[in-house]
C-alpha positions in Angstrom: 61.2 74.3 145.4 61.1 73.8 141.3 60.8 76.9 139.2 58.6 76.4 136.4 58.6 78.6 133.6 55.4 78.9 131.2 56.2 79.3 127.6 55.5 82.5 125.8 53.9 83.4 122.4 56.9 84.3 120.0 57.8 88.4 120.4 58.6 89.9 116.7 60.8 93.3 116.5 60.0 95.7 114.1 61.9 99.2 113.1 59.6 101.9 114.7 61.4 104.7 114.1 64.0 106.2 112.0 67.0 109.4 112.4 69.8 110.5 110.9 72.5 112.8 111.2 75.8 114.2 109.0 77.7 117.0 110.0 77.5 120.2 108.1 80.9 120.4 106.6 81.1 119.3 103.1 84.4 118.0 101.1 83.6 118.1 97.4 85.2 116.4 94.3 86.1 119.8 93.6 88.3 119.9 97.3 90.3 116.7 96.7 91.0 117.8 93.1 93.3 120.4 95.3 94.7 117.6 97.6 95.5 114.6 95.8 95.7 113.5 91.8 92.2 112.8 91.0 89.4 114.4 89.4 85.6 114.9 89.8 84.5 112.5 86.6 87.5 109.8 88.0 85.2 109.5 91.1 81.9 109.9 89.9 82.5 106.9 87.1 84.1 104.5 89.7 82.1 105.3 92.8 79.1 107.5 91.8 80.3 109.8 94.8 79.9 113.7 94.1 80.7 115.3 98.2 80.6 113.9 101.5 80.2 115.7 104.9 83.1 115.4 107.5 83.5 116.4 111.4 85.0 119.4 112.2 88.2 119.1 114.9 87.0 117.9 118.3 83.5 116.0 117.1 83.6 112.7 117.5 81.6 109.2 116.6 79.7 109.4 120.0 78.3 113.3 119.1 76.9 112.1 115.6 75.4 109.1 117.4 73.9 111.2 120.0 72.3 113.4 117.1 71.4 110.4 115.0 69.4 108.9 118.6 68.0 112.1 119.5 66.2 112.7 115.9 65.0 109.1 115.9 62.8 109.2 119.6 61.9 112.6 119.0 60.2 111.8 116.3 58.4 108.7 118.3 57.7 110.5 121.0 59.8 108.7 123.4 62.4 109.8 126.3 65.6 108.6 126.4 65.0 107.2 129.8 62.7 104.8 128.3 65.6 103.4 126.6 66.8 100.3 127.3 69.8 98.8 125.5 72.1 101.1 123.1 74.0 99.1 120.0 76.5 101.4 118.6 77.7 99.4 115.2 81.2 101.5 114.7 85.0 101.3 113.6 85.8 104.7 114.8 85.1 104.8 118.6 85.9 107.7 120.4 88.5 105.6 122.4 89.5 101.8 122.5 87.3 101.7 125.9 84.8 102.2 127.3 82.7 101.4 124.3 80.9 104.7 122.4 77.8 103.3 123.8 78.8 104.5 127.2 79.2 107.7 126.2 76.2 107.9 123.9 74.2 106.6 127.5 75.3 109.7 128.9 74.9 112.7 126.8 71.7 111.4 125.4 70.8 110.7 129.5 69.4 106.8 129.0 69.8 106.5 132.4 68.5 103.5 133.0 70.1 101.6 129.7 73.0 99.5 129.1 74.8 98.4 125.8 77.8 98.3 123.9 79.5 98.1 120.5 79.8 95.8 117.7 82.4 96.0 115.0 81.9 94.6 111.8 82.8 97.6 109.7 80.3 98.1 106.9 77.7 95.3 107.9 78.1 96.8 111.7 74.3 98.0 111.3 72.5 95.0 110.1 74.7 92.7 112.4 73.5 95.5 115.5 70.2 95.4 113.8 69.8 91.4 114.3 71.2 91.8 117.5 68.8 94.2 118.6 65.6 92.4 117.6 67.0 89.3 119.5 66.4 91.1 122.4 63.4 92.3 121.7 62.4 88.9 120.6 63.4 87.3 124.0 60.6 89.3 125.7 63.2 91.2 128.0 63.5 94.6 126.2 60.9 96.7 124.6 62.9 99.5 123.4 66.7 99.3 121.7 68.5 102.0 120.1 70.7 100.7 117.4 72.9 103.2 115.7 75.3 103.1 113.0 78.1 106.0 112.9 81.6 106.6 112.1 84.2 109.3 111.8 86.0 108.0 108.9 87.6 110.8 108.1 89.7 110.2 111.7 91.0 107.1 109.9 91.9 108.4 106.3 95.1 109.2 104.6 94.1 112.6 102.6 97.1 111.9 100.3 96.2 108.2 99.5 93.6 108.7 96.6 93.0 105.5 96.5 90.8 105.6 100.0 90.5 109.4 100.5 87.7 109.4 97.5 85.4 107.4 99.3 84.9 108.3 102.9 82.6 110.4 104.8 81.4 111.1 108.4 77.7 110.3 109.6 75.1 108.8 111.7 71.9 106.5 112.1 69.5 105.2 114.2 66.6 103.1 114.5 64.3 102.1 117.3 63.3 98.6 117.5 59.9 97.8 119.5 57.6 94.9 119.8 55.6 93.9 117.0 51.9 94.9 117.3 49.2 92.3 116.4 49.1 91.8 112.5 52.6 93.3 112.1 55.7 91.2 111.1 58.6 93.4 111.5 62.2 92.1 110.8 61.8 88.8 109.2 65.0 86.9 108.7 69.1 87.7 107.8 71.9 85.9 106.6 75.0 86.9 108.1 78.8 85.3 107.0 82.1 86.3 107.4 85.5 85.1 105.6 88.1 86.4 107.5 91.3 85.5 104.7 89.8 88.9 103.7 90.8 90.7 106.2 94.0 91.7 104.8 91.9 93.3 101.9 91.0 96.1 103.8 92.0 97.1 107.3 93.5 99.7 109.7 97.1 97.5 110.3 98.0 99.0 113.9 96.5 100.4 117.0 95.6 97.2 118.3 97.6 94.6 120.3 99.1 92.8 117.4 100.8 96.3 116.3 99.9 98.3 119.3 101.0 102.6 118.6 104.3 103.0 118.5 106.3 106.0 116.5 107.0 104.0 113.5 103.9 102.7 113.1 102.4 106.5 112.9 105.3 106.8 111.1 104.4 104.4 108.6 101.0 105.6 108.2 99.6 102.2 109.4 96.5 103.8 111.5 95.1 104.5 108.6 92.3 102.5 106.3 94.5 100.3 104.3 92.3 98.9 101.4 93.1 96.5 98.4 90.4 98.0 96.1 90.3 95.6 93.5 89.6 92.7 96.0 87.2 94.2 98.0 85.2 95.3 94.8 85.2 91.9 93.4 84.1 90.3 96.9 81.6 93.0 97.2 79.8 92.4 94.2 79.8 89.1 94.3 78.7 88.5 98.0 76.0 91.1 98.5 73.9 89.7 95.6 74.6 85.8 97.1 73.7 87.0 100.6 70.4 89.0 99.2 69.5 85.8 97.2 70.0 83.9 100.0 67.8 85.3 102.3 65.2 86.0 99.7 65.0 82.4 98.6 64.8 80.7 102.0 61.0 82.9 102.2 60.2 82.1 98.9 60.5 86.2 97.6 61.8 87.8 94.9 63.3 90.8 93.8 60.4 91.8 91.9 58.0 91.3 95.1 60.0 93.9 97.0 59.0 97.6 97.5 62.7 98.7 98.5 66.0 97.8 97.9 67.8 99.7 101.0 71.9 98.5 100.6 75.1 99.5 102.4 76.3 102.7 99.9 80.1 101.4 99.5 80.2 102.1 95.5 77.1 102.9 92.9 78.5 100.3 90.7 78.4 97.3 93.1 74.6 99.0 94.3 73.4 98.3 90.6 75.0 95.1 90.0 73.4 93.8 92.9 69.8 94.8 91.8 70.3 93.7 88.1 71.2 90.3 89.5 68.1 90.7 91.8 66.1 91.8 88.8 65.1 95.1 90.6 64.1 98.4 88.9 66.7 101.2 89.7 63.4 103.3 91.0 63.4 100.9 93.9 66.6 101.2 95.1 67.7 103.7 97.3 71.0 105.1 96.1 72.5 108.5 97.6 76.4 107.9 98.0 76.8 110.6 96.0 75.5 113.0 98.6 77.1 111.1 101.9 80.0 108.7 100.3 81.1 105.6 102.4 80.0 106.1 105.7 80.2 102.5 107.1 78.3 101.3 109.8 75.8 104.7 109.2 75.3 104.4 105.5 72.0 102.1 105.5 70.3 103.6 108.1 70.8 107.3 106.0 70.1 105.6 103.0 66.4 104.7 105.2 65.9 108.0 106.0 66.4 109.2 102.4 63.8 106.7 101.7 61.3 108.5 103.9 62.1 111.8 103.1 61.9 111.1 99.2 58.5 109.0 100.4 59.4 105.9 99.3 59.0 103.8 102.4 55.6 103.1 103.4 53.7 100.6 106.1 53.5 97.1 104.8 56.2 97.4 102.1 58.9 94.4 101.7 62.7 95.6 102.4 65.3 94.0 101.7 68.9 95.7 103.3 72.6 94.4 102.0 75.9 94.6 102.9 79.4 94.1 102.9 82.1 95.2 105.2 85.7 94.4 106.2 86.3 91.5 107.5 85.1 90.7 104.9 81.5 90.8 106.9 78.5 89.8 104.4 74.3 90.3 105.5 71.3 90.7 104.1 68.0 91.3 106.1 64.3 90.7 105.0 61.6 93.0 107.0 58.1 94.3 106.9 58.6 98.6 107.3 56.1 99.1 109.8 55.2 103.0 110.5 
């Protein structure tokens, strides 16, 4: 007996619904004036960062995520057992296994979803983003919950001033659905890596190429190690190439978009990217200096600033950016649709 298979109209995923989360405790330029040898105007001019929130002892990736998830189908109206698949993008899982999606399946009580977790830093939510919409687009699932979080402050040296500047702790998630007729969702990405930069900017043990050993806590190597002057100059160069990119190959340009939505790594780099793009500063959403660095969450805050300053609305053109360690590069082109 054959099996035949009838071919099927193509499925489009769109972003249906948006939520965010930070925790409540602040660290201010003010704070690490106290800690290390640096000062509130150093920071501002270099990164454009003013506070950023971190966890409080005991609060982990998983409990921002579940936060982030719960915001984002309340305000959709859906029930976590209508979930299907959970995509945690993160660097700071609660533990090397199981994943943080686990965990998030079971205090947000998805009971009948599966998932895992993809790490690729600070382009971990546009690579779970992608991700996501492929399997919405494959016709099997009709509800994924992608989230972006990370505990960096679990990760930093908060004598190294070089690093501690940057980071913050936070939490995002979108719901991806099927298209509705005369909607066009997510429209296309361009994703690269170039892994000779790894060495730029890591966390050198922990895993099993330096697994935890005294000396290695010893030496401080579980924390972010970061060559700042590489990663800047990758950064800026990259996230514009990757933004072009994607914005070429459908025949847009900067000027035609409604929202510039990037990955909030440094103000500097932000601007760079939309002067090369030949984007008004009034389009792009910029808030580092309220969250900081917040890796794999900061795009998916930096959407819901967007909707709570009213700047997103159905049928505008977004364009999101990023680059991560790795060095991870993407850039995705969609319709907002709600």
């Amino acid at each position: 007996m054959s099996l035949t298979l009838k071919p099927q109209a193509r499925v489009r995923a769109k972003i249906s619904s948006v939520g965010a989360y930070v925790p409540p405790r602040l660290l201010t330029n003010a704070d690490l004036e106290k800690m290390v040898a640096t000062n509130d105007q150093w920071i501002v001019e270099r990164t454009g960062i003013r506070e950023r929130h971190l966890v409080d002892k005991g609060v982990a990736t998983s409990d921002l995520a579940v936060e982030a998830a719960k915001c984002c189908l309340k305000k959709r109206g859906v029930r976590p057992e209508d979930i299907e698949v959970i995509i945690v993008a993160t660097v700071t899982p609660d533990m090397m296994f199981p994943a943080t999606a686990c965990l998030v399946q079971d205090k947000l009580g998805a009971k009948g979803a599966w998932g895992f977790d993809l790490s690729a830093a600070c382009s971990g939510f546009p690579y779970a983003l992608q991700v996501g919409a492929k399997l919405v687009e494959s016709g099997m699932h009709k509800k994924v919950l992608v989230i972006g979080a990370d505990v960096m402050s679990s990760i930093i040296d908060y004598t190294d001033r070089a690093t501690c500047v940057i980071f913050g702790d936070g939490a995002g998630a979108v719901l991806l659905e099927p298209c509705e007729e005369g909607e066009v969702g997510l429209v296309d990405y361009w994703h690269e890596v170039d892994g000779s930069g790894a060495v730029a900017l890591n966390m050198p043990a922990g895993g099993s190429l330096h697994p935890t050993t005294a000396e290695t806590v010893a030496a401080k190597q579980h924390f972010v190690h970061q060559d700042g002057q590489a990663v800047y100059k990758f950064a800026v160069r990259k996230m514009a190439e990757a933004a072009e990119t994607v914005l070429a190959r459908n025949g847009v340009e900067g000027k035609d978009l409604s929202c510039f939505i990037p990955h909030q790594a440094n103000k500097r780099i932000i601007l760079s990217t939309a002067e090369r793009l030949g984007m008004p500063e009034d389009r792009v959403v910029i808030n580092i200096d309220r969250y900081g660095n917040t890796t794999a969450a900061t795009i998916p805050l930096a959407m819901q600033t967007a909707l709570d300053d009213k700047r997103l609305k159905k049928g505008d053109l977004v364009l999101l950016a990023s680059v991560g360690a790795g060095f991870t590069v993407g850039a995705t082109l969609l319709r907002w649709e709600f």
